[in-house]
C-alpha positions in Angstrom: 23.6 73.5 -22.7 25.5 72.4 -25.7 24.1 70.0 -28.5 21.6 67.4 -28.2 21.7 64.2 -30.4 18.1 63.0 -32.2 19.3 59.4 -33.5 17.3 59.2 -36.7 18.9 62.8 -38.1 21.1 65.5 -37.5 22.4 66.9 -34.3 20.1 69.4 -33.0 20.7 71.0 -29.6 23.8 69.2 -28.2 25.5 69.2 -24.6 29.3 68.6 -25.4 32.1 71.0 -26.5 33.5 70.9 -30.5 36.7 70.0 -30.0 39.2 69.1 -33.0 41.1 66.0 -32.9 45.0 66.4 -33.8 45.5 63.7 -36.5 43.3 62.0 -39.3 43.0 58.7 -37.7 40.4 55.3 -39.0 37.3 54.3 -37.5 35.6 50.5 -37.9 32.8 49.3 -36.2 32.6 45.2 -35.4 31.3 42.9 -38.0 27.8 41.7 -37.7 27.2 39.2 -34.4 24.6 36.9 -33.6 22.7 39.2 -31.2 22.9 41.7 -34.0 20.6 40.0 -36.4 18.3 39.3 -34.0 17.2 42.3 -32.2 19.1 41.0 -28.7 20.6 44.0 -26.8 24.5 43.9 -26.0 25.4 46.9 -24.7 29.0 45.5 -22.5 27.9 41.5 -22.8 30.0 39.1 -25.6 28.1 37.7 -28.3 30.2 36.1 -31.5 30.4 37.5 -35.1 27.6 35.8 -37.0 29.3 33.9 -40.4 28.4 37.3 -42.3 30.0 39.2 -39.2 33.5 37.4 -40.2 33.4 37.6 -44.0 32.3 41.5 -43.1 35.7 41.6 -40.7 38.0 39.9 -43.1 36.5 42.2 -46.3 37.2 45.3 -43.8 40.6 43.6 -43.6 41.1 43.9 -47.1 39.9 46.8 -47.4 42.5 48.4 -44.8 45.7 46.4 -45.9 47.2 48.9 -48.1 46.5 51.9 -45.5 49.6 53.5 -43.8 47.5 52.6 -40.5 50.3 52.9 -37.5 48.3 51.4 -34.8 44.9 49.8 -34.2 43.3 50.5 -30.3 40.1 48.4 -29.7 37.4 47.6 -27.5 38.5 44.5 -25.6 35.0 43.0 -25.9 35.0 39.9 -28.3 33.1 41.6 -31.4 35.4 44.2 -31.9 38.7 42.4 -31.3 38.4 39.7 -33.2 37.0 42.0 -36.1 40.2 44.3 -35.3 42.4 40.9 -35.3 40.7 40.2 -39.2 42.4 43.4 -40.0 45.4 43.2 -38.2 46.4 39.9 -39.7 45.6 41.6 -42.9 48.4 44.0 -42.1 50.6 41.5 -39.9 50.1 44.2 -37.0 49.1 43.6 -33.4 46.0 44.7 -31.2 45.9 46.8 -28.4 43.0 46.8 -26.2 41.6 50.2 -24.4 38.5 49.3 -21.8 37.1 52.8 -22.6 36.1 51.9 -26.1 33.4 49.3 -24.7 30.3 49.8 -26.0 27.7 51.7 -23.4 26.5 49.7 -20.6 22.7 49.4 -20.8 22.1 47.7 -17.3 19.2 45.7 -16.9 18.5 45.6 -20.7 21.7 43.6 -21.3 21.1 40.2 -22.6 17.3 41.2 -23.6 15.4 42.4 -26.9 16.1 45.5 -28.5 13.1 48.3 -27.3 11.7 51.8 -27.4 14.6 52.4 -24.2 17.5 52.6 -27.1 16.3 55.5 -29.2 15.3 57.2 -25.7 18.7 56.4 -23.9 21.0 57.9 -27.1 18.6 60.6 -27.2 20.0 61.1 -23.5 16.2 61.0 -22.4 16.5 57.3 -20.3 19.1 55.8 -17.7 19.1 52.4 -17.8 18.7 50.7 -14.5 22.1 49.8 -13.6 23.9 51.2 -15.9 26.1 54.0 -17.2 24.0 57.8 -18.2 24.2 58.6 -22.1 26.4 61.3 -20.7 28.9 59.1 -18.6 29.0 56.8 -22.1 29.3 59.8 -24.2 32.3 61.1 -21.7 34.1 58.2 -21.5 34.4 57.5 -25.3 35.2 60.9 -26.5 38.1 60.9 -24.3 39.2 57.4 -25.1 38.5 57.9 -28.4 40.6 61.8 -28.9 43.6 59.4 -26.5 43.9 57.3 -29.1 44.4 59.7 -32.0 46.6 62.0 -30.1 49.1 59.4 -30.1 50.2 60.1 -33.8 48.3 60.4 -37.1 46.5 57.2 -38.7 45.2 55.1 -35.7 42.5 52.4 -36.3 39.7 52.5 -33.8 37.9 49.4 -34.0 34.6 49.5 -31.7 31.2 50.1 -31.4 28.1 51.7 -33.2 27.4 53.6 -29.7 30.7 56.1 -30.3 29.5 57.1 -33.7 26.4 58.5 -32.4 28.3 60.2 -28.8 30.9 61.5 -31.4 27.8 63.0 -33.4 27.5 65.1 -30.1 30.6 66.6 -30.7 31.0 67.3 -34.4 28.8 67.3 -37.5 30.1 65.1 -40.4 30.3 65.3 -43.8 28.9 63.4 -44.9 26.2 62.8 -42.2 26.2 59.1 -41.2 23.2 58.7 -38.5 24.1 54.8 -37.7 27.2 52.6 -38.0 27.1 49.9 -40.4 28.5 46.8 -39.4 32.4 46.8 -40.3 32.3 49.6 -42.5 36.0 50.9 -42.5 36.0 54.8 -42.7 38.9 57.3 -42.7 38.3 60.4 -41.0 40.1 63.6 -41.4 39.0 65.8 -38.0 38.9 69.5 -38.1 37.2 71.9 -35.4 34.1 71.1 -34.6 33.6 69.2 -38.0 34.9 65.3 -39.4 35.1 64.0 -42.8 34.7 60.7 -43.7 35.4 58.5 -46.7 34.9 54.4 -47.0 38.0 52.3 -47.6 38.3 50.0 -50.2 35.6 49.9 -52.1 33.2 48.4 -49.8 29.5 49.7 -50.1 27.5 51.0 -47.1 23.8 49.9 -46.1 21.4 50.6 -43.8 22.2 48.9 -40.8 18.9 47.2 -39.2 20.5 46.7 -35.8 22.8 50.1 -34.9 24.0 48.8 -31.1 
């Protein structure tokens, strides 16, 4: 058994290998949405940026324009492209789209209020009727995400809070970052077993309310 994930700290007992990723590389979760700041669960389903989602993607824009970013690879779900399109138009830069960035598909709970299910399910403890296992999510993204970086340093992943906390499985962080903030643009510089992470531009980091 490898390491385990408790959400609200630090990895304890994890299932998943350390592995290093080849190149330092940029990660940025979606701006804010609508289902965000009100407790509604998304998992895979669309909602729109909320008005502070876009001024969150245009700021993370900003913040990125003067980066020697070489390519930005998103989740094609509406949230995070059209907070990677805020950055990309920033940079005059196109989008490409990988499916296996999506955000973890939570079944039955899709479309419904946020509940006790979410800590248990990233804690790998729950498998949501119809849909994908912590581990299948935690598979998928690891690989999507390590593809994306091994095509050359200084890629922009633009996704989901989900593949911070699988990527948690993998590697501790310094500094330790529990849950994603909405569109908080962080460069990462990978080494074995172990990230660090700074935030671009300036921007200041809070405690998100709504990590999924």
């Amino acid at each position: 058994m490898g390491a385990r994930l408790s959400i609200g700290g630090r990895i304890s007992h994890s299932r998943g290998r350390a592995v290093s990723f080849p190149h330092p590389f940029y990660f940025l979760r979606h701006g804010e949405t609508t289902w965000n700041a009100s407790g509604m669960t998304q998992g895979q389903m669309n909602s729109p940026l909320s008005e502070r989602g876009k001024a969150q993607a245009e700021a993370a824009g900003a913040a990125l324009k003067d980066q020697p970013i070489e390519r930005i690879v998103a989740s094609p779900l509406d949230r995070a492209r059209h907070t990677a399109e805020a950055v990309a138009r920033a940079k005059g830069m196109e989008v490409e789209t990988d499916p296996a960035l999506m955000e973890c598909h939570l079944g039955d709970h899709q479309g419904k209020p946020h509940g006790p299910f979410l800590r248990m399910y990233f804690d790998d403890a729950y498998d949501p009727p119809n849909g994908e296992t912590f581990t299948q999510f935690r598979d998928r993204v690891w690989a999507a995400m390590a593809a994306a970086v091994a095509r050359g340093p200084n890629t922009l992943i633009v996704a989901h809070g989900g593949l911070w906390i699988a990527a948690r499985t993998h590697v501790s962080m310094t500094p330790d970052l529990a849950r994603m903030p909405n569109a908080l643009p962080l460069k990462v510089t990978p080494k074995a077993g172990h990230w660090d992470h700074q935030i671009m531009g300036g921007i200041t980091p809070y405690t998100p309310t709504r990590a999924y």
